[in-house]
C-alpha positions in Angstrom: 45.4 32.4 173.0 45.1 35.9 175.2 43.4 35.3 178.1 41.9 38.9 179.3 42.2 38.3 183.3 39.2 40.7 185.0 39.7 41.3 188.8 36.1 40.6 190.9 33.4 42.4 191.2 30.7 42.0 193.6 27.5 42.8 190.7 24.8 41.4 193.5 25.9 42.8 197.4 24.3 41.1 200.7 22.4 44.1 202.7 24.4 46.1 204.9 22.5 45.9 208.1 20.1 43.3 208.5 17.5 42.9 211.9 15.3 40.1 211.8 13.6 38.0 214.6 14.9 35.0 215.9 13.5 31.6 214.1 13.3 33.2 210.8 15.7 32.4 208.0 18.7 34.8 206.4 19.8 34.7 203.1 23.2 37.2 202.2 23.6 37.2 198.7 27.0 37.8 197.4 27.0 37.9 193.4 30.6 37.9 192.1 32.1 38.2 188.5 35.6 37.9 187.2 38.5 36.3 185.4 39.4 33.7 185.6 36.7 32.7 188.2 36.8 34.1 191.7 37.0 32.0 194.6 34.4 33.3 196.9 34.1 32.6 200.8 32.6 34.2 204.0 33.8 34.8 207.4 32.4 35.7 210.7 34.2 38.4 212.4 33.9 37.5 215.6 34.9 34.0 215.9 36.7 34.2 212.6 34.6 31.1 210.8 35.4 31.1 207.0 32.6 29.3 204.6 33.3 28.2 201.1 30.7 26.3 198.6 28.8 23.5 200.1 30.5 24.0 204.1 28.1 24.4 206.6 28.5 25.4 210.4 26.1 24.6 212.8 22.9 26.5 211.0 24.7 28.5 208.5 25.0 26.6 205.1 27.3 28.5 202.5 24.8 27.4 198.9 26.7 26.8 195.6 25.9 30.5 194.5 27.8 31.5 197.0 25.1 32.8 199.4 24.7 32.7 203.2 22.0 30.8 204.1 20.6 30.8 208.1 18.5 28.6 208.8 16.4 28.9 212.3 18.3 32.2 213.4 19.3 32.9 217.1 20.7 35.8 218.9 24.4 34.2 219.1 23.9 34.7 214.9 24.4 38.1 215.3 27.7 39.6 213.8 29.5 41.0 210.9 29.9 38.5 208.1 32.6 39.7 205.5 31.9 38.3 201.4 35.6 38.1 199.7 36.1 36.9 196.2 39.6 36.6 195.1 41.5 35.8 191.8 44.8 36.7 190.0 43.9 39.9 189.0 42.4 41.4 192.5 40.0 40.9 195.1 37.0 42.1 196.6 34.5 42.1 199.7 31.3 43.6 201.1 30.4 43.3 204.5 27.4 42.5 206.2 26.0 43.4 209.6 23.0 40.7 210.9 21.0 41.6 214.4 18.9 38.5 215.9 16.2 39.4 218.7 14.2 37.3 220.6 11.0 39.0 221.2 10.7 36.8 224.6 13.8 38.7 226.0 11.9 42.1 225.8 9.0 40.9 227.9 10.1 42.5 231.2 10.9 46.1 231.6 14.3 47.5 230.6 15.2 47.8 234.7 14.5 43.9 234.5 15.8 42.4 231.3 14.2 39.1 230.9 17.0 37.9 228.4 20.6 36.2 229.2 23.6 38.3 229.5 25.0 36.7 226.1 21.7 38.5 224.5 22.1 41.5 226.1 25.5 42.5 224.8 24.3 41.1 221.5 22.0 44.6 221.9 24.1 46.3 223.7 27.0 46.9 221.6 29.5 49.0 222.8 30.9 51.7 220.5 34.8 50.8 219.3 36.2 53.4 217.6 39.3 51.4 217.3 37.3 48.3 215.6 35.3 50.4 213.3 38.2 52.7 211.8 39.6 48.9 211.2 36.4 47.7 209.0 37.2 51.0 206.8 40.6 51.2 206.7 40.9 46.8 205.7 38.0 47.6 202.8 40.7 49.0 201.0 44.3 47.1 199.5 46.5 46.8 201.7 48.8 44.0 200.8 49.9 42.3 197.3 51.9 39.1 196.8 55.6 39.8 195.2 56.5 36.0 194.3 56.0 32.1 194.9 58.3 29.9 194.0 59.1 26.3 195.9 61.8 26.0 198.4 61.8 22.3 198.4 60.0 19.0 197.2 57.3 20.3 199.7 57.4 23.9 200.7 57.1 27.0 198.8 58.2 30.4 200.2 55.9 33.7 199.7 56.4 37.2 200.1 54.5 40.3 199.9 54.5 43.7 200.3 52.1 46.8 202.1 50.4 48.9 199.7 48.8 51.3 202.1 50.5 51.5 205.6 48.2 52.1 208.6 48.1 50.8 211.9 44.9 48.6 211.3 47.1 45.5 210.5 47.9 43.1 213.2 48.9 40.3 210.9 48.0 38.1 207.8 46.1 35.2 207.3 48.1 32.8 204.4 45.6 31.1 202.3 46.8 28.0 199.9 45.2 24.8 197.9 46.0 22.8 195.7 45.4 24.7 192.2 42.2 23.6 189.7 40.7 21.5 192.2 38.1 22.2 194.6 39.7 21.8 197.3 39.4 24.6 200.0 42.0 26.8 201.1 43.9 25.3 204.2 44.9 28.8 206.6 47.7 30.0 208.5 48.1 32.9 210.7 51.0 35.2 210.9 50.9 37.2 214.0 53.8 40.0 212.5 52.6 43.3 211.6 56.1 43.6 209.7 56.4 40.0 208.4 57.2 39.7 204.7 57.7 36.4 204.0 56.7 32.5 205.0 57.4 29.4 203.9 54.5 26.9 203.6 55.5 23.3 204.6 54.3 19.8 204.1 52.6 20.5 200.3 52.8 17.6 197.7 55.6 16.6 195.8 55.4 18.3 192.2 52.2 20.2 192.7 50.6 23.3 192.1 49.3 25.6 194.4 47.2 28.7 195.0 47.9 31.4 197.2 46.8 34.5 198.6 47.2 36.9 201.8 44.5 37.8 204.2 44.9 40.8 206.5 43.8 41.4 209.9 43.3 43.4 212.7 42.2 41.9 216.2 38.9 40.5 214.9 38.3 41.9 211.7 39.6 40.4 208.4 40.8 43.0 205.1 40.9 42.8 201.8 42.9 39.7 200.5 45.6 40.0 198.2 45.4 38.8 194.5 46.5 35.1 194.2 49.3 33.6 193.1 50.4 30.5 191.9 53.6 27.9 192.4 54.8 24.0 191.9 56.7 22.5 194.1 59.9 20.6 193.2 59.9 17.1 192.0 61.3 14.6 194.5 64.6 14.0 194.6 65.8 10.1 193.6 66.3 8.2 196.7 69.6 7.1 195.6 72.2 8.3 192.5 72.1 6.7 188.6 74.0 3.4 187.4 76.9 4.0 184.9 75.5 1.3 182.6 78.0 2.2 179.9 81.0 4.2 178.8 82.0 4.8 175.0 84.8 7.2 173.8 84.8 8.3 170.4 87.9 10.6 169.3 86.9 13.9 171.0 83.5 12.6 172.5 82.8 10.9 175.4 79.1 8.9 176.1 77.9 7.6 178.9 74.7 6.0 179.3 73.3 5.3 182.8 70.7 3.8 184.4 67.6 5.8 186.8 
């Protein structure tokens, strides 16, 4: 049977700047269609938090159709919060910048800020040229897997390659799980600008796994790779066959052993 595989497409985007008060509840939809079906998950720019289906962190509950729900917001809320669906065909994201104020912390005059300092720079957000040319430089593809393939029993090795060379990448975040389950991706970071390759160690015997590569730069996360999927090998026998018997026939020679 031919399979048509569809890369993702965010149909249903969360809004691009959000403002809202503090105490009232966010919701960032994040609609996303594809083939075979995309694994979605959001992360938190700043400190880098990554929700999938069903996680929640502190007030911020990730819902089964996929959006971000915030529940009682404060000003430490505030942030960019990145939507990325990935399959084997692609991957996409949208971004999402939320603003929390507390009314109370605008009761003084602006020579007397009645706020914390925390709040204030949550206001105050000083321009970063370097940070924004990031966000729209990692919107775009950047990186593509070449192969998987297992090394051992318990470690596959993956490499990749850069599709659009810029100086906005700092390193790569290596996403893997176990394949067909829902099991969410385990994360390791590779601090290399020019790595190409890792291996992935301590993965089951004989199991299949997807992978995918995330790119970053200082704080803010790019558009992952496609996925790609591997086995590892079967174990090896702890110790060699029995030669249970021996037959020879004219030209032919059987042996029969024992696992």
């Amino acid at each position: 049977m031919l399979r048509v595989q569809e890369p993702p497409v965010i149909s249903v985007k969360p809004v691009a700047h959000y403002q809202v008060q503090a105490g009232s509840q966010v919701r960032l939809d994040c609609v996303v269609a594809g083939s075979p079906s995309p694994s979605v998950f959001w992360t938190e720019e700043r400190s880098r938090t990554v929700w999938y289906a069903g996680i929640e962190h502190d007030n911020i509950h990730m819902v089964r159709n996929n959006s971000l729900v915030i529940r009682n917001t404060t000003v430490e809320n505030s942030g960019h919060y990145l939507c990325s669906g990935v399959n084997s065909a692609g991957a996409a994201i949208e971004r999402s910048q939320l603003l929390v104020y507390d009314l109370n912390d605008f009761n003084r005059t602006a020579q007397n800020f009645g706020g914390s300092k925390e709040h204030l720079s949550a206001y105050h957000i000083a321009p970063d040229t370097d940070i924004a040319e990031a966000r729209i430089a990692l919107m775009e593809k950047t990186v593509a897997v070449q192969s998987v393939y297992p090394e051992s029993s318990t470690s596959l090795r993956i490499t990749w390659r850069i599709i659009q060379p810029h100086k906005y990448i700092e390193g790569y975040f290596i996403k893997y799980k176990e394949a067909r389950t829902r099991k969410n991706f385990g994360s390791i970071k590779v601090h290399h600008a020019r790595a190409t390759s890792y291996n992935i160690n301590r993965l089951k015997i004989n199991t299949l796994y997807e992978v995918f590569i995330v790119p970053f730069y200082k704080s803010v996360m790019g558009m992952p790779s496609a996925s790609s999927t591997a086995s590892t090998h079967e174990d090896l026998p702890s110790t060699g066959p029995t030669i249970h018997n021996v037959t020879v026939l004219e030209d032919n020679v059987s042996i029969y052993w024992l696992a």
